[in-house]
C-alpha positions, -999 to 999 in steps of 0.1 A, spaced: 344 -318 246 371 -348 236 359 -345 197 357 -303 194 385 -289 177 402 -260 196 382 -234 182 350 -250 184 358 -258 224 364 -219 225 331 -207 205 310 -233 231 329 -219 266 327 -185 255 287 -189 248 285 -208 279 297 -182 298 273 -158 282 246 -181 294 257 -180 326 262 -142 327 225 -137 313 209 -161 339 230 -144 367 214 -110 354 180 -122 350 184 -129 387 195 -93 397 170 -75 417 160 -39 404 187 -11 397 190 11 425 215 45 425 232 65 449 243 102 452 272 112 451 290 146 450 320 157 429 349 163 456 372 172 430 371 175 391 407 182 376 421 180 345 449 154 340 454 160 304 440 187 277 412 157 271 411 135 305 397 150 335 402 131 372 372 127 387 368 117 423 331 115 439 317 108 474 288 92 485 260 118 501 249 92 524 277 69 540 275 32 538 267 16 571 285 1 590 314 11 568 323 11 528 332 -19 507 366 -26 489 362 -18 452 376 -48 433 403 -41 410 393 -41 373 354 -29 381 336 -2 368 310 26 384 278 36 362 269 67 362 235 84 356 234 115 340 203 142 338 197 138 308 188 102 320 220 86 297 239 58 319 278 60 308 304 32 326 334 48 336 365 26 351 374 28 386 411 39 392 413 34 433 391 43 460 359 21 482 322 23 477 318 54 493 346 77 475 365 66 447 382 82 415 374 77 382 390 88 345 368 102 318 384 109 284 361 134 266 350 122 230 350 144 202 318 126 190 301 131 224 265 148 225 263 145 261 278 117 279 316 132 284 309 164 271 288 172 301 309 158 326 338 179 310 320 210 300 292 213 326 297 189 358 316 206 384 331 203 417 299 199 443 277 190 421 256 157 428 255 127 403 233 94 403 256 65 405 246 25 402 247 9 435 261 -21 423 299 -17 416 308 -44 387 338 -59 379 349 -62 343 382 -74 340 393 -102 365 433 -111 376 434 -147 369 459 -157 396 469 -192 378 489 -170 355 527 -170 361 534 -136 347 507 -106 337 506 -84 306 485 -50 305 485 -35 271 470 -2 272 457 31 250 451 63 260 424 65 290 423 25 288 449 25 313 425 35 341 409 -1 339 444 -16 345 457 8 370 443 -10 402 449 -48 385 485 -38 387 490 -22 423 472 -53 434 498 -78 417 527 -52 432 515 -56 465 512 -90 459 544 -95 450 535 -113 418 546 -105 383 535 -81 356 541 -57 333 527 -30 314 529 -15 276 512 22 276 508 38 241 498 73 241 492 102 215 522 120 232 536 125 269 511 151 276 488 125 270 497 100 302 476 104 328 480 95 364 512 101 367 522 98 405 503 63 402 525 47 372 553 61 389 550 38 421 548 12 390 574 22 371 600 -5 368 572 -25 353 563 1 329 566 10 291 554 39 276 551 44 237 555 81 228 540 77 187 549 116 186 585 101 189 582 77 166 580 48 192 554 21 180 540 -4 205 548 -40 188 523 -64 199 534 -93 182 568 -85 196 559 -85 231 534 -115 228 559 -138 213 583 -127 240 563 -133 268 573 -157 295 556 -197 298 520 -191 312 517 -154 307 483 -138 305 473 -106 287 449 -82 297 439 -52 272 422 -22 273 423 5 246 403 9 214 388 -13 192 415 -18 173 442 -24 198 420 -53 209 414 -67 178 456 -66 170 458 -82 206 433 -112 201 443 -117 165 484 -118 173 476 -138 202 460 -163 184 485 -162 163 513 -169 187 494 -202 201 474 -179 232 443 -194 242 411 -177 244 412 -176 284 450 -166 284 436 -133 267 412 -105 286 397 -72 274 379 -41 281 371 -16 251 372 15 271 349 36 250 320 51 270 305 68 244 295 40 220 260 38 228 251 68 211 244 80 174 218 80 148 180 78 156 162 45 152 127 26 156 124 -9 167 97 -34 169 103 -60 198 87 -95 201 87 -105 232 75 -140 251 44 -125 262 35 -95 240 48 -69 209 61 -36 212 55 -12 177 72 17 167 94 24 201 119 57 193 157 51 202 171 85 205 206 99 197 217 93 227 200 67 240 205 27 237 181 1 228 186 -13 261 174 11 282 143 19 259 135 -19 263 137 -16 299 118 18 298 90 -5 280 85 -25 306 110 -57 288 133 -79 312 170 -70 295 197 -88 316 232 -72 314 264 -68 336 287 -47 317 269 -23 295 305 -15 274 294 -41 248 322 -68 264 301 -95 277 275 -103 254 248 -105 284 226 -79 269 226 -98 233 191 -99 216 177 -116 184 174 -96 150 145 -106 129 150 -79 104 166 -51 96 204 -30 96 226 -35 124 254 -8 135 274 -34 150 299 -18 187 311 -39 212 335 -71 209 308 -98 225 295 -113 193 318 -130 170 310 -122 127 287 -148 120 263 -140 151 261 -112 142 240 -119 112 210 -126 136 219 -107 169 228 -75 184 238 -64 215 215 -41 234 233 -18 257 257 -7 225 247 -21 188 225 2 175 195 -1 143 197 21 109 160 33 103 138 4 112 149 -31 133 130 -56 144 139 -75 177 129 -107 194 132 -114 232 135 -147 247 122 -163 275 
């Protein structure tokens, strides 16, 4: 690692890691879901409903603490699995934010427009963390858009009743817009809200070149907001593991139709149909493929498989420009007519 140049140390930790991740998948046993009823189902904006859901069947002997920064997956009847963040709650009841997306063609749309209070939805059993606090930081950043501050909410009442430091920058459309009020509230002294109806502009390179010795940032928003965050950081002498992010769009996995031809260690796959609103990931695991993956948002790069030919609808932030010449990532990236795929060992 002595002779690797900064960025070449980063590019080899941040593969690393995805080896890791992918071996720690490979290892999961089987997915299994739980019910859970809607309890409530309100609207906290015109376009951001509050959802909070209960387990059917109680956890025994008693319910788990969610960790803060995780995510719930949630099956829907049409058989599409969206990841929603978690904004408080335990294994067995919890609440959760769900912006609905004007593209949407049935993931947010239905839980909006059809899902309603006492209804039953599958849920993952397995709670995963996304973002992750790293407590060797001196003083915490959240940058934030729209519903992206639902990943951050329960980072930040942890480090409040902690008593460590933090802050947080909160861009939204307009105040209408804010959601979870009587939460930020408790937060507030640590809070900044950008109002871009009023003209207010969220200045990233400001607030990172401001930011106190040892400071680490956390992000959650659209893609672009991350990309300004990573880019300025890098910019202003941030490391790679000073800088964590969550794209919070749930939607991504759907569009266009495609066909994809897989090559796998022990046989081939022809012709398999990857509907509007499905991902190649589950049709690989509907085909009988071992797909490892943990976050499912297109963050980690677990999921990543080889292209052999073909166009690539590139979502997610996982794989940096030049891999994505030969990969793709399976739980978000998505073909454009015909792809063809090869699985490793």
């Amino acid at each position: 690692m002595e002779v690797l140049g900064d960025e070449c140390k980063d590019v080899f930790i941040d593969r690393w890691r995805a080896h890791e991740e992918k071996e720690a998948a490979a290892k999961r046993p089987p997915e299994t879901w739980r019910q859970f009823r809607v309890v409530s189902h309100t609207a906290e904006t015109p376009r951001i409903v509050r959802l909070e859901l209960e387990a059917v069947r109680r956890s025994a002997p008693s319910p788990s603490a969610i960790l803060p920064g995780s995510h719930a997956r949630l099956k829907l009847p049409s058989g599409l699995r969206r990841a929603y963040s978690i904004v408080h709650g335990d294994t067995d009841r919890f609440t959760l934010g769900v912006a609905l997306d004007e593209r949407s063609r049935g993931g947010s749309s239905y839980i909006h427009q059809t899902l309603k209070q006492g209804d039953t939805i599958l849920v993952a059993s397995e709670i995963r963390q996304g973002l992750t606090i790293d407590n060797m930081a001196s003083h915490h950043i959240f940058i934030a858009g729209g519903i992206g501050i639902t990943a951050l909410i329960a980072m930040m009442k942890r480090l409040k009743d902690t008593n460590q430091d933090y802050s947080l920058h909160y861009a939204v459309r307009s105040t209408t817009d804010i959601v979870f009020q009587p939460l930020l509230i408790a937060l507030q002294s640590h809070v900044t809200i950008y109002d871009k109806s009023q003209g207010q502009r969220l200045d990233i390179a400001k607030i990172l070149r401001n930011r106190i010795w040892n400071s680490h940032v956390y992000v959650c928003g659209p893609q672009r907001m991350i990309d300004d965050v990573i880019q300025t950081a890098a910019g202003v002498d941030m490391s790679s593991d000073e800088v964590h992010y969550e794209l919070f769009n749930g939607e991504d996995a759907g569009g266009d139709p495609f066909t994809v031809d897989v090559v796998g260690p022990n046989r081939k796959s022809e012709g398999l149909q990857v509907g509007a609103e499905q991902s190649l990931l589950e049709i690989l695991r509907d085909a009988g493929f071992e797909i490892g993956s943990s976050c499912e948002v297109g963050n980690c790069g677990t999921c990543r498989v080889s292209v052999r030919c073909g166009r690539v609808l590139h979502r997610g932030t996982a794989l940096m420009e030049s891999e994505q010449r030969s990969e793709m990532l399976a739980c978000v990236s998505r073909g454009v007519g015909h792809i063809v795929v090869e699985l490793g060992e």
